[in-house]
Structure formats: structure tokens, C-alpha cells
C-alpha positions as CSV (number, residue, x, y, z in Angstrom):
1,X,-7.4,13.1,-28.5
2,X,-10.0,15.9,-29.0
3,X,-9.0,19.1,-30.8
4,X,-9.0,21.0,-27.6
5,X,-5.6,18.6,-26.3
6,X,-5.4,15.9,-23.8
7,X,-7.6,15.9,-20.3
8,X,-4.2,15.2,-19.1
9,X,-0.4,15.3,-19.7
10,X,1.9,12.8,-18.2
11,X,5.4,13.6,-17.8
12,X,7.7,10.5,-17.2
13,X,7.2,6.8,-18.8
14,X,7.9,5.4,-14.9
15,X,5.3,5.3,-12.0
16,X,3.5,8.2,-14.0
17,X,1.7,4.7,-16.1
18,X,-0.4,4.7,-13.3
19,X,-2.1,7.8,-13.6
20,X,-2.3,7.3,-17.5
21,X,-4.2,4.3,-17.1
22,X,-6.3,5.2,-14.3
23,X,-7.5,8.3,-15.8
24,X,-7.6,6.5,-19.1
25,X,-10.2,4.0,-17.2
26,X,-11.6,7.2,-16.2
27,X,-13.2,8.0,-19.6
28,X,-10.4,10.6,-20.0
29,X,-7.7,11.5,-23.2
30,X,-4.2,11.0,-21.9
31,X,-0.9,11.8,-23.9
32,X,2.1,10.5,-22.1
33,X,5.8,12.0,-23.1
34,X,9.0,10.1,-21.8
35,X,12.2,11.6,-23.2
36,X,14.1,8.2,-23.0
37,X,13.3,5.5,-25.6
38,X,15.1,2.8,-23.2
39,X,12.7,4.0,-20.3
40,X,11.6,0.1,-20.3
41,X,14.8,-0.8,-18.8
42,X,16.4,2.5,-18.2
43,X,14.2,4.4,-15.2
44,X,13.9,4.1,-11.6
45,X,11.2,2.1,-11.8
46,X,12.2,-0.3,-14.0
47,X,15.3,-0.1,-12.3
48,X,13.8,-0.9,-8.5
49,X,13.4,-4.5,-6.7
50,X,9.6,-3.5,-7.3
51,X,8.4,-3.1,-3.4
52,X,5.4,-1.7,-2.6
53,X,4.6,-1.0,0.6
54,X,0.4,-1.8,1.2
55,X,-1.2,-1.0,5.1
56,X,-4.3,-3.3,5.3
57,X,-3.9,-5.5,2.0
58,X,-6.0,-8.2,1.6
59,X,-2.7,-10.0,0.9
60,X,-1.6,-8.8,4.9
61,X,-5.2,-10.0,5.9
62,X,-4.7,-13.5,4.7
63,X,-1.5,-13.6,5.9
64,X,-2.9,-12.7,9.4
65,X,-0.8,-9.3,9.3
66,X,-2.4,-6.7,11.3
67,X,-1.3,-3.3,10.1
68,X,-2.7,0.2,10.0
69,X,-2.3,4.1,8.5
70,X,-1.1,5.2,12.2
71,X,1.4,2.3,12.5
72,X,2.7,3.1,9.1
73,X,3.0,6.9,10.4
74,X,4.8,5.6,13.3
75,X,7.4,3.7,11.6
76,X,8.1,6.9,8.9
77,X,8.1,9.0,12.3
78,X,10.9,6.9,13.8
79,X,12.7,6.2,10.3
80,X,12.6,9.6,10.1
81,X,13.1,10.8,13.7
82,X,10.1,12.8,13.3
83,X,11.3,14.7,9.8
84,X,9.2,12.9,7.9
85,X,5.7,14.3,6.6
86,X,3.5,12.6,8.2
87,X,0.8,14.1,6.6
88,X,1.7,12.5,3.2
89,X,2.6,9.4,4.5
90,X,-0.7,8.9,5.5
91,X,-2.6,9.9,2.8
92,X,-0.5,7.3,0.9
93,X,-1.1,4.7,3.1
94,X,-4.8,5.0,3.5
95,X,-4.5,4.9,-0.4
96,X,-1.9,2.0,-0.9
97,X,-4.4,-0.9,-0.8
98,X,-6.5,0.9,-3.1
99,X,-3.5,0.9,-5.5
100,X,-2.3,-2.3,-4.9
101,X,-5.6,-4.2,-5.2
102,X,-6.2,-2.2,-8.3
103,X,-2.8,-2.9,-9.9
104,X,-4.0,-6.9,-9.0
105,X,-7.3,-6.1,-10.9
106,X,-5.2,-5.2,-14.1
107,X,-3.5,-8.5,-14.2
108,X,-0.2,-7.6,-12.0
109,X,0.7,-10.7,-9.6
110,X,1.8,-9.7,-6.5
111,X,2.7,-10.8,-3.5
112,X,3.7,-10.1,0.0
113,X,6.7,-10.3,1.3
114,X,7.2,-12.3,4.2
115,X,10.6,-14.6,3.9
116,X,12.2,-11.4,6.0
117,X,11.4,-7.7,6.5
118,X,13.0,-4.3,5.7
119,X,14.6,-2.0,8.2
120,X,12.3,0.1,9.5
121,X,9.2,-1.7,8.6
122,X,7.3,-3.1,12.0
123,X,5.4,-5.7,10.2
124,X,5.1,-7.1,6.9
125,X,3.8,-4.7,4.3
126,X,6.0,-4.8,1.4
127,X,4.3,-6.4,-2.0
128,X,6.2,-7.4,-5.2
129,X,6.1,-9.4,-8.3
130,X,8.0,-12.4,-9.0
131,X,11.5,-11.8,-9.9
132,X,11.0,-9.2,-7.4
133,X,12.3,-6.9,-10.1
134,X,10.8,-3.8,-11.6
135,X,11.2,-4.8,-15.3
136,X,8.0,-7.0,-14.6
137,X,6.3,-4.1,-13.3
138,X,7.0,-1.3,-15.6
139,X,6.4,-3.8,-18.5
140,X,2.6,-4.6,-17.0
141,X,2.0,-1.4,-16.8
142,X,3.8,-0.3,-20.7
143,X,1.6,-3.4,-22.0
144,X,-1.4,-1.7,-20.4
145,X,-0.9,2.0,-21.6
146,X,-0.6,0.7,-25.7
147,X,-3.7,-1.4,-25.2
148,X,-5.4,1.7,-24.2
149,X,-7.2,3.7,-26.9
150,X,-7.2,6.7,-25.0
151,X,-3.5,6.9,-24.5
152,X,-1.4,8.5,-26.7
153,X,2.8,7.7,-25.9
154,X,5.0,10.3,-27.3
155,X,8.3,8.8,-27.0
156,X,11.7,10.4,-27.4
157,X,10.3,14.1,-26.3
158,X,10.5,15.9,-23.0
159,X,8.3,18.1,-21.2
160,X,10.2,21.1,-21.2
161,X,7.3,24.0,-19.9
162,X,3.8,24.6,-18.4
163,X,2.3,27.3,-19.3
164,X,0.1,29.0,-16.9
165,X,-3.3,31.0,-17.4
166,X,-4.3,34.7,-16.1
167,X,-4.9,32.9,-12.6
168,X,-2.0,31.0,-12.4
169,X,-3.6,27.3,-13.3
170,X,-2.5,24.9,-16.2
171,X,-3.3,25.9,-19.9
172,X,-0.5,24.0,-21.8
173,X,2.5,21.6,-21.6
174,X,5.2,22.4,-24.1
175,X,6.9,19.0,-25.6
176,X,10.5,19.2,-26.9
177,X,11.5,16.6,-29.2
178,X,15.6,16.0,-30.1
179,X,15.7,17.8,-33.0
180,X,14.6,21.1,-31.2
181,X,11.3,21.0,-32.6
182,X,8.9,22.4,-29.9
183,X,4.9,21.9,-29.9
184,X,2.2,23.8,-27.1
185,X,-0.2,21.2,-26.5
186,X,-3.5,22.6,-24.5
187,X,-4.4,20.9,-21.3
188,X,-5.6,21.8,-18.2
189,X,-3.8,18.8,-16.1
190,X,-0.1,18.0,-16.2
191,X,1.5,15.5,-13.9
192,X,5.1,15.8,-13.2
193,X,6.5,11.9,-13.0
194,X,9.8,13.2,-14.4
195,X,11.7,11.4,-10.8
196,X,14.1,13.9,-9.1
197,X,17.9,15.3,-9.9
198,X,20.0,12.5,-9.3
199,X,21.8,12.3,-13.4
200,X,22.4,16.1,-12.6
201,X,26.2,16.3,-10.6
202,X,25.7,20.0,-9.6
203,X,22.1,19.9,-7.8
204,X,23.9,16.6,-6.0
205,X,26.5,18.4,-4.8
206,X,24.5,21.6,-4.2
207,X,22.1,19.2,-2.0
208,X,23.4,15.9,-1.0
209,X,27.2,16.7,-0.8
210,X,28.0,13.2,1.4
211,X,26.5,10.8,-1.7
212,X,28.2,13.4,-4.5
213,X,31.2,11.1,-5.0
214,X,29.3,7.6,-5.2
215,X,28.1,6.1,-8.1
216,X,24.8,7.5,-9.9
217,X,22.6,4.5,-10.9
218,X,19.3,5.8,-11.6
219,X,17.4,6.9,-14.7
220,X,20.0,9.2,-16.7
221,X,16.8,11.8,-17.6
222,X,16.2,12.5,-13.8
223,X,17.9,16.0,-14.5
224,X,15.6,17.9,-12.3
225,X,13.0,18.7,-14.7
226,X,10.2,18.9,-12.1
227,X,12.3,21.5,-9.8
228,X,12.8,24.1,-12.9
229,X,9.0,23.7,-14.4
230,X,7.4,23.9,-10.4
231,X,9.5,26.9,-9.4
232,X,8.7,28.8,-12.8
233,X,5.1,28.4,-11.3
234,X,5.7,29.2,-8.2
235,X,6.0,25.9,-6.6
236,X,7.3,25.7,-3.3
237,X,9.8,22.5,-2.3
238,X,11.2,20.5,0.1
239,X,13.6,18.4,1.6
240,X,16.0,18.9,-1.4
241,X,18.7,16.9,1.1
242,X,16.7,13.8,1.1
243,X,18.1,10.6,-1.4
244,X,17.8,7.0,-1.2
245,X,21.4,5.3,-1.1
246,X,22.5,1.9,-1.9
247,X,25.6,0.3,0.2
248,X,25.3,-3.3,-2.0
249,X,26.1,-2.3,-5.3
250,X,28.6,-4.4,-7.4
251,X,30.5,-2.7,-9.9
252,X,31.0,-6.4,-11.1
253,X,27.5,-6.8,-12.6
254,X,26.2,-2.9,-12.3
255,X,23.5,-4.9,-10.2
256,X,22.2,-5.0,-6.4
257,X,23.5,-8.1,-4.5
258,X,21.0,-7.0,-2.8
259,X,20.2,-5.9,1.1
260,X,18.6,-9.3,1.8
261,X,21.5,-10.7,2.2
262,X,22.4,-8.4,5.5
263,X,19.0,-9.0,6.8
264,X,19.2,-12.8,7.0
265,X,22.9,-12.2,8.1
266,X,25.5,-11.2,6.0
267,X,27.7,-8.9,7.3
268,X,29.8,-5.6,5.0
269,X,33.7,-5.7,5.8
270,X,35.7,-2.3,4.7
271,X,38.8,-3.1,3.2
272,X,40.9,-3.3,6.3
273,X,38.5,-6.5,6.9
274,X,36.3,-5.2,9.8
275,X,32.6,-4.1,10.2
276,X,32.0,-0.7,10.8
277,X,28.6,0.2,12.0
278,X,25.2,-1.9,12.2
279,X,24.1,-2.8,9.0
280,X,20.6,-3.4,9.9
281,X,20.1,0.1,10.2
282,X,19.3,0.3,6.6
283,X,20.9,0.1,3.1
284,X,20.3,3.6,2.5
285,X,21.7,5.8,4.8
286,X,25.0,3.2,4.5
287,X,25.5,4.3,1.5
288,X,27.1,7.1,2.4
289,X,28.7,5.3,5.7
290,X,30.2,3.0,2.9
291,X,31.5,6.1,1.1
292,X,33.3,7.6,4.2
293,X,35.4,4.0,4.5
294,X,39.0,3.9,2.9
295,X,38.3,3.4,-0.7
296,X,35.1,3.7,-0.3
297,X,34.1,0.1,-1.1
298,X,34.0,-2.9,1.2
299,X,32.7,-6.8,0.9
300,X,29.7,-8.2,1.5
301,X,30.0,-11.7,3.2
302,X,27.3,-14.6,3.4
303,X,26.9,-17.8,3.0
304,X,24.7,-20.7,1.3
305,X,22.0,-20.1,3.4
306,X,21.8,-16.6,2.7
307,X,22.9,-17.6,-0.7
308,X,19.8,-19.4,-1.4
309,X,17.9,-17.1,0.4
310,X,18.3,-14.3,-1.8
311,X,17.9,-16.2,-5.4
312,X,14.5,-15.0,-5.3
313,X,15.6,-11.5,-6.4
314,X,16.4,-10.9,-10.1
315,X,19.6,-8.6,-9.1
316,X,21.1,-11.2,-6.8
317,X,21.4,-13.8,-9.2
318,X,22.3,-11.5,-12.0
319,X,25.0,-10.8,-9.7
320,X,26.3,-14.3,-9.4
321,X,25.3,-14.5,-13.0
322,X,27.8,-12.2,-13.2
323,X,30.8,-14.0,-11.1
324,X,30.7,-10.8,-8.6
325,X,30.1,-14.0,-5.8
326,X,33.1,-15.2,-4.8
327,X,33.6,-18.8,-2.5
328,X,35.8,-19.8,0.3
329,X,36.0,-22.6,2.1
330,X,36.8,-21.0,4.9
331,X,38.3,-17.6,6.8
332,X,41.4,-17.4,5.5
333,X,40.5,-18.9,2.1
334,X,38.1,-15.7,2.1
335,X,40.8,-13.3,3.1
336,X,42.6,-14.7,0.3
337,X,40.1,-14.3,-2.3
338,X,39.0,-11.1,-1.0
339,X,42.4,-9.3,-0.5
340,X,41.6,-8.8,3.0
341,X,43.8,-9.1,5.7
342,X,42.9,-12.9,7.2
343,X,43.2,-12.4,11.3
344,X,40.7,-9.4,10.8
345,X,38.4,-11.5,8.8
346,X,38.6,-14.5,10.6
347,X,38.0,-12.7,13.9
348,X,35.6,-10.4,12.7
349,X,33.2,-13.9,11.4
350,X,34.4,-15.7,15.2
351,X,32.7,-12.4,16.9
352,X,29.3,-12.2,14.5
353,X,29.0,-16.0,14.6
354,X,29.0,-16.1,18.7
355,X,26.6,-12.7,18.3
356,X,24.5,-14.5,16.1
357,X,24.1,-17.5,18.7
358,X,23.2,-15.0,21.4
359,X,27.0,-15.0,23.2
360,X,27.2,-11.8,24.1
361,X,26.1,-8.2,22.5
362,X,27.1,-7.0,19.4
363,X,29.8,-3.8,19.4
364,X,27.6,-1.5,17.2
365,X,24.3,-2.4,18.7
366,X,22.9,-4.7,15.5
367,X,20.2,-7.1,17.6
368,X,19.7,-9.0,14.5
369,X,22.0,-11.6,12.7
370,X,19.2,-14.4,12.0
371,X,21.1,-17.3,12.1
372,X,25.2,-17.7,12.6
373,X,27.3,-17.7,9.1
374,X,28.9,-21.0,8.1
375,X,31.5,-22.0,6.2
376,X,32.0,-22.1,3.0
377,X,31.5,-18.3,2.8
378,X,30.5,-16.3,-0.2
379,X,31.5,-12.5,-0.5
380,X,30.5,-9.1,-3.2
381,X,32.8,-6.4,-3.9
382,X,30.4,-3.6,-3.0
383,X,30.3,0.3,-3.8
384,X,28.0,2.9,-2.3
385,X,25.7,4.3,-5.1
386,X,23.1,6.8,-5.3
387,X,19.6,5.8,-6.7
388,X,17.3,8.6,-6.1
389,X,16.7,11.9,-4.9
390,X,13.7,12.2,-2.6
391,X,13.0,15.5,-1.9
392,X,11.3,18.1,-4.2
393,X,7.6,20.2,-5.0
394,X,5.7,19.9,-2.2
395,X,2.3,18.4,-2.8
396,X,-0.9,17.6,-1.1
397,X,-2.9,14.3,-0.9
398,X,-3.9,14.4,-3.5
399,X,-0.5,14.7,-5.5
400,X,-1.9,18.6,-5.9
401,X,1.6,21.0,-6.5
402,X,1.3,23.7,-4.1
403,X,2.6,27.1,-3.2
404,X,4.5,28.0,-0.4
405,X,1.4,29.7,1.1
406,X,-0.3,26.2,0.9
407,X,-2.8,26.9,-2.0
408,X,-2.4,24.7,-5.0
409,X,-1.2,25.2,-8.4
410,X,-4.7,24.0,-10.7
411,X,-4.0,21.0,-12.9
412,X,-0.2,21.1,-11.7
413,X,0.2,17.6,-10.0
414,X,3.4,15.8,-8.8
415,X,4.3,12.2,-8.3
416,X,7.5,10.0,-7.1
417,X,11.1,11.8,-7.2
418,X,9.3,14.7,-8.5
419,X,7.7,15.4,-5.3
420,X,8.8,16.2,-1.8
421,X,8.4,12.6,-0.1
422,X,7.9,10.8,3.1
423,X,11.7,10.3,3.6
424,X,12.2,13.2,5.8
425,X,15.8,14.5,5.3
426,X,19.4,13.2,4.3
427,X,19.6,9.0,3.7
428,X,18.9,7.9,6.8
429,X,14.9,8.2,6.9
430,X,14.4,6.1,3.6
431,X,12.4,3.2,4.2
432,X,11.7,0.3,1.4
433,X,9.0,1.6,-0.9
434,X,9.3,5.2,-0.2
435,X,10.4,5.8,-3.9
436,X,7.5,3.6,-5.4
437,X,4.5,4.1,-3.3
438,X,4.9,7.9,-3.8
439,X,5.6,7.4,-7.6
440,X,2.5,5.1,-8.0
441,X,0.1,6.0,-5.1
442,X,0.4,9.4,-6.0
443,X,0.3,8.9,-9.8
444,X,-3.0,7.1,-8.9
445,X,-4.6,10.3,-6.2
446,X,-3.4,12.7,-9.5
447,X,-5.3,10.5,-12.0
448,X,-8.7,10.2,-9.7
449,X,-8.3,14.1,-9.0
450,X,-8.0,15.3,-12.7
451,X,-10.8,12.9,-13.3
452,X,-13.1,14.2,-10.5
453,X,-12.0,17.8,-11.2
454,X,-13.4,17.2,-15.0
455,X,-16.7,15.8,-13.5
456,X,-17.5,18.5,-11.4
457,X,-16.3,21.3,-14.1
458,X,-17.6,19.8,-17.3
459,X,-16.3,19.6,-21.1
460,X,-13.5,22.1,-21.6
């Protein structure tokens, strides 16, 4: 690093990789500060199933998937039932094959996902890494950042300020480290990649009251960080309401069975042993339908089809790793194991079954089952849990903090939970990849803006 401090400051060991090495590729000094020391297997994005949603990949184009920026927008539109920000969402689509193919070029293997498709998404646009797991991703990108010579890692501190200029733009980042020791570091750039507030209890309940009860499982250090440094600057925010739930969590294994498993046709019983709603609509906003049931916790039923199905994903097996899969050989062998009461389990799997083979319409409206569910049956004690918040600074695209006049903060930049998303408000408009494509595409658009930014204004 030069005497006169980093080009830029990167808040958050996650997503916020991305713009370390980009801007590191850049030709510019980087010093990244992560307050966790677990962050490897203890933040979101280590944390996530690793999908990254990519409109116009050349992994679509071989596939023969035709997809687009406006048919992104129109799928976040009617996610979101027109709450969503469109005008982010398509500056991170236009930039998600850029990201994607770049994260290829650093020796990332992805792939797309095509053996079934998240709700909401109209064609196949979701990439991942085998294990579909973000361990493998976060660990690329950690490998990356300590091969780089222009990255410094300061690792356990936390950002705790930004100090500000006469003119209001970035002149320093002040760096806590657990003993209280406190250090100003110059820089003119800071990127915010601290996630959102879900490990804070208070600014749950203050904003998402319906997921305040469910288990948090998320990065423990997403305390709101972002919210308290932005508004000191006079950031403005938005849609504080908006999380990301998870209705498929077993408290078994602290893993995901995983959502795949309702999408090629398992079925979520509450505990008086009938569905409740359309599970297709999508894992996050039945979270908190989940959490409204009697003891808030149900069972997730399959079978070996879906079974072997879902072994692709690293949660799902570590699940049945785990023993949280339980086997029947049939109805009321599953009501037995299950607890639940057998007539409403067996009738409940006679009515999905005759769904499934196109005998009639289901009750809540779900149009897609796959394939009927044969015995022997498998079934996941499940609990609603709450992953990530969603909403919070609002930035342009290119991840730019900005006022609530619309003029940006200089050198204040904001990426994944720390920014106000594409997820419009509450659970409900959360589609797959709406917590990693803003944390990495616009890690990536703050990286290539700092870098451009020092271009045009020359040596500090």
C-alpha cells in the first residue's frame, strides 16, 4: 500500500472479493477488513447454494436459452408485483455475464442450471459451481485475494466509520480491531459489503416483524453496519421490509433440504398433516407462511426420485448426512414416523398424486407437481428461517451510495445486503440470486467505477 492508504477499502470478506480482485486487476491498492475470522464458512455467501443468476451467458447460448435484460426486468416486475427497482435490476443484468464470464476467466467452474428452474425465473439463468454450494465459491475467490499482491486482508477488525471531506466525499475508513484499538486509514473509495441486519433482533422486528420469531441463519456480523455508516453520511435507504426467507430449513442438520425438492414435487405438510398454500410460489415468502402454521414447523415429503434429484446440492445430502431424512414405506408408515395424523397424510398424498397426473386442479392453484410421488416416501422436519435482509442504501448502477436527492455520495459504494435490492418489498418478491448477483455484480460495477474514477482524476 502507498503512504497515502489504499485506492480502495473493502468492507466485508463475502461478495465484496469481487471488487478486491477486480480493482486489484485494475492496477489499484486494495485493503479488505472482515470482522469475522470464520467468514470462510460463516457469511452469506459462504453460506448460499451459490446461484447466480446470468441474462445472455454464453453458458445460456450453448444451451440454446434465449434470455434478455427486459425479460429479466419482467420477471423482477412480476416477482415483485411491480415493487421491485427495475432500474437496478437491469443494470445488474446487462452486467451479469460480464461477471460471470469473468469469474470463469479466474478459474471458477460454473455451470447452468438446467435439471429444473426457480420460481419466478421464466427461463434458465441460474449458474453455480459444483456442490452447488457457496464454500466453493467464497474459497475461489479467498484463494484469489492472498495470491494478489495488491491486496492487503485485515482480518478480525470491522469498519466502524467513514469519514467524510469539506464536500461530503470519502477521505478515510476507520478500522476497529477487538481490543478497541482504532486506526484512520486515508482513502478516497470505500465499499460497503458488510450484508444487511439480519444478526440484529431489534432492526428485525423494527422492519420485518412476520420473520422476527424464525430462526436467524445468516452471517452473525450482519449487524447493520452499512445502515449506521450510510445514514451518518447522509445516505438515503430503502425497502428496509424486504428479506429473503427460507421455509426448508432442518433444525436436524442446521442445513437446507433444500427447495429443489418442492420443485420436482415434494410437497410441505403442517403438523395437522395437510398442505397449506402453493409451494411453488417460492421458498422465501413461505417462510413466513410456514411461521404463521401451528408450531410453526411442518414436513417436507418426497420421494426417491426427488431424493436423487436433489444429491446434487451440498445441503441436501448434508441433511441426509445428517439423518434429518426419514423413510416410509408407505402413508401410514409416514404418518407414523412423522407424528402426523395418517388419514390426513394419506389423503393429502392420494390428492397431489392424482394432481400431479393431471386429474383434476390443485386446491391452492400450484400448476406444477412434475411427476406424481411414489412410495416409499421420504420426509424433513422443517422450520422457517431467516437468511437475509434485502433492503438498505440506495445506490445507482454503478453500486454509487446516493442521497435522497439522488446525487451520490463520492467514493461511498454499496454492494449485496448492504444495498437496497431488486427484491422489492416483504419476502414475497425474492427471486434466486437476488442476494448474490447484487453482492457480486455490484461489488464488480464498484470496483470498475473506483478504477475509472482514479483514471480520469489521477495519483492522489
Amino acid at each position: 500500500m502507498s503512504e497515502a492508504g489504499p485506492d480502495l477499502v473493502v468492507a466485508g470478506a463475502g461478495g465484496g472479493l469481487v471488487a478486491a480482485l477486480r480493482a486489484a486487476q485494475h492496477g489499484l491498492d486494495v485493503l479488505v477488513v472482515e470482522a469475522d475470522p470464520h467468514h470462510r464458512r460463516g457469511n452469506n455467501t459462504s453460506m448460499s447454494t451459490a446461484m447466480i443468476p446470468g441474462v445472455g451467458t454464453r453458458w445460456q447460448r450453448a444451451a440454446g436459452v434465449e434470455d434478455s435484460p427486459d425479460l429479466f426486468v419482467a420477471d423482477v416486475r412480476r416477482k415483485t408485483k411491480g415493487a421491485g427497482d427495475e432500474r437496478l435490476a437491469r443494470a445488474l443484468a446487462e452486467v451479469s455475464p460480464q461477471l460471470l464470464e469473468w469469474l470463469a476467466d479466474t478459474g471458477l467452474p460454473l455451470s447452468l442450471v438446467t435439471d429444473f428452474r426457480y420460481p419466478g425465473h421464466s427461463v434458465d439463468r441460474c449458474h453455480t459451481v459444483e456442490g452447488r454450494h457457496g464454500t466453493v465459491l467464497l474459497d475461489h475467490l479467498a484463494k484469489a485475494v492472498s495470491a494478489s499482491p495488491r491486496i492487503d486482508v485485515l482480518v478480525p477488525a470491522r469498519l466502524v466509520d467513514v469519514l467524510a471531506d469539506a464536500d461530503g466525499g470519502v477521505r478515510a475508513a476507520v478500522v476497529e480491531t477487538p481490543d478497541g484499538d482504532r486506526e484512520e486509514i486515508p482513502t478516497p473509495a470505500v465499499l460497503l459489503a458488510t450484508n444487511g441486519y439480519g444478526a440484529d433482533p431489534e432492526l428485525v422486528a423494527r422492519h420485518c416483524p412476520e420473520i422476527a420469531g424464525a430462526v436467524y441463519h445468516g452471517g452473525e456480523n450482519s449487524r447493520g453496519d452499512a445502515l449506521r455508516i450510510g445514514a451518518a453520511l447522509g445516505a438515503a435507504t430503502a425497502f428496509l421490509d424486504a428479506y429473503q426467507g427460507h421455509a426448508a430449513l432442518s433444525p436436524k442438520s442446521a442445513t437446507l433440504v433444500s427447495w429443489a425438492t418442492v420443485m420436482h414435487g415434494g410437497v410441505l405438510l403442517d403438523l395437522s398433516g395437510r398442505r397449506f398454500g402453493d409451494e411453488t410460489t417460492g421458498y422465501s415468502e413461505y417462510a413466513a407462511t410456514l411461521a404463521a402454521r401451528p408450531g410453526a414447523t411442518g414436513w417436507l415429503v418426497f420421494d426417491r426420485r426427488v431424493h436423487d434429484a436433489c444429491l446434487a446440492f451440498t445441503d441436501f445430502r448434508q441433511a441426509v448426512d445428517s439423518g434429518a431424512i426419514v423413510w416410509a414405506d408407505d402413508a401410514e408408515a409416514l404418518a407414523k414416523a412423522t407424528g402426523l395424523p395418517a388419514g390426513e397424510v394419506a389423503g393429502e398424498l392420494t390428492v397431489a398424486a392424482a394432481v400431479a397426473r393431471g386429474e383434476g386442479r390443485d386446491r391452492f392453484g400450484r400448476t406444477d407437481f412434475e411427476a406424481p410421488l411414489e412410495p416409499p416416501y421420504a420426509a424433513a422436519r422443517v422450520v422457517p428461517a431467516l437468511f437475509h435482509t434485502q433492503g438498505g442504501l440506495v445506490v445507482d448502477g454503478a453500486a454509487r451510495v446516493l442521497r435522497p436527492d439522488g446525487t451520490p455520495i463520492r467514493g461511498l459504494y454499496a454492494s449485496g445486503g448492504a444495498a437496497a435490492g431488486i427484491s422489492g418489498h416483504g419476502a414475497s418478491g425474492y427471486l434466486a440470486g437476488n442476494g448474490l448477483l447484487p453482492a457480486l455484480g455490484l461489488a464488480l460495477l464498484a470496483a470498475d467505477h473506483v478504477f475509472h474514477r482514479t483514471t480520469e482524476e489521477g495519483p492522489r
